[in-house]
C-alpha positions, 0 to 999 in steps of 0.5 A, a space after each residue: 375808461 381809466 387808463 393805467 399803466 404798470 411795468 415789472 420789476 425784473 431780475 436782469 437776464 443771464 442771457 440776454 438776447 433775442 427770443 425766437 419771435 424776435 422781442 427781447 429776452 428780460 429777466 424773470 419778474 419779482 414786482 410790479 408797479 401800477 399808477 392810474 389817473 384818478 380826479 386829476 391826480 395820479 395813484 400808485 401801488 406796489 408789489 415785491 415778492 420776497 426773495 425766497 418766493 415765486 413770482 405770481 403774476 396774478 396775485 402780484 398785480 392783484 395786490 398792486 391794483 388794491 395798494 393803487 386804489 387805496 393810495 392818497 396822492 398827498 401821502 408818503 409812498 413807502 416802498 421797499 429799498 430794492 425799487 426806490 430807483 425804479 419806483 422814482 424812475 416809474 413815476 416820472 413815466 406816469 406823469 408822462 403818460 398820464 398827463 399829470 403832476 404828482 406832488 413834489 413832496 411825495 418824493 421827499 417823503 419816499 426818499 425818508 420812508 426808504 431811508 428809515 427802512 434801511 435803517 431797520 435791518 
């Protein structure tokens, strides 16, 4: 069985705290992030809702899963600006947990891709 990991991006919490059943109150989410172990090499997909629309857990994970499974570990990840820490943040969890190496180069191309989308608005 493949083992995959994901972890949501989310707004920060207006009151944060202790819920009822005494885990951690987090802000609502508005992405989600997936890598999984796949040949030896590590697979990673994406999903952010714009920012006039709602969360959907459900199609957010969906469309995640199919950027993950048509990732090319040698390629450039492109991700919007607002998860480039967290996104950088995440694949060194994956490597982590997953036991294995991305690319170095992956980060360079990301660092560009995200560069050259800033430029764009």
């Amino acid at each position: 069985m493949q083992t995959t990991i994901k972890q949501y991006l989310r707004f920060p919490a207006i009151n944060p705290g202790i819920k009822s059943d005494g885990k951690p109150f987090h802000g609502d989410p508005f992405g989600v992030m997936m890598a999984t172990l796949d040949n030896g090499q590590i697979k990673f997909g994406w999903s952010v809702t714009h920012y006039m629309d709602d969360f959907d857990k459900k199609k957010g994970l969906m469309i995640a899963e199919n950027r993950m499974k048509s990732f090319t570990p040698n390629s450039t990840l492109i991700v919007p600006s607002v998860m480039y820490d967290a996104m950088a943040n995440f694949m060194d969890r994956a490597e982590r947990q997953l036991g294995a190496k991305t690319n170095s180069d992956i980060l360079d191309g990301f660092e560009i891709a995200v560069e050259r989308q800033n430029k764009k608005k």
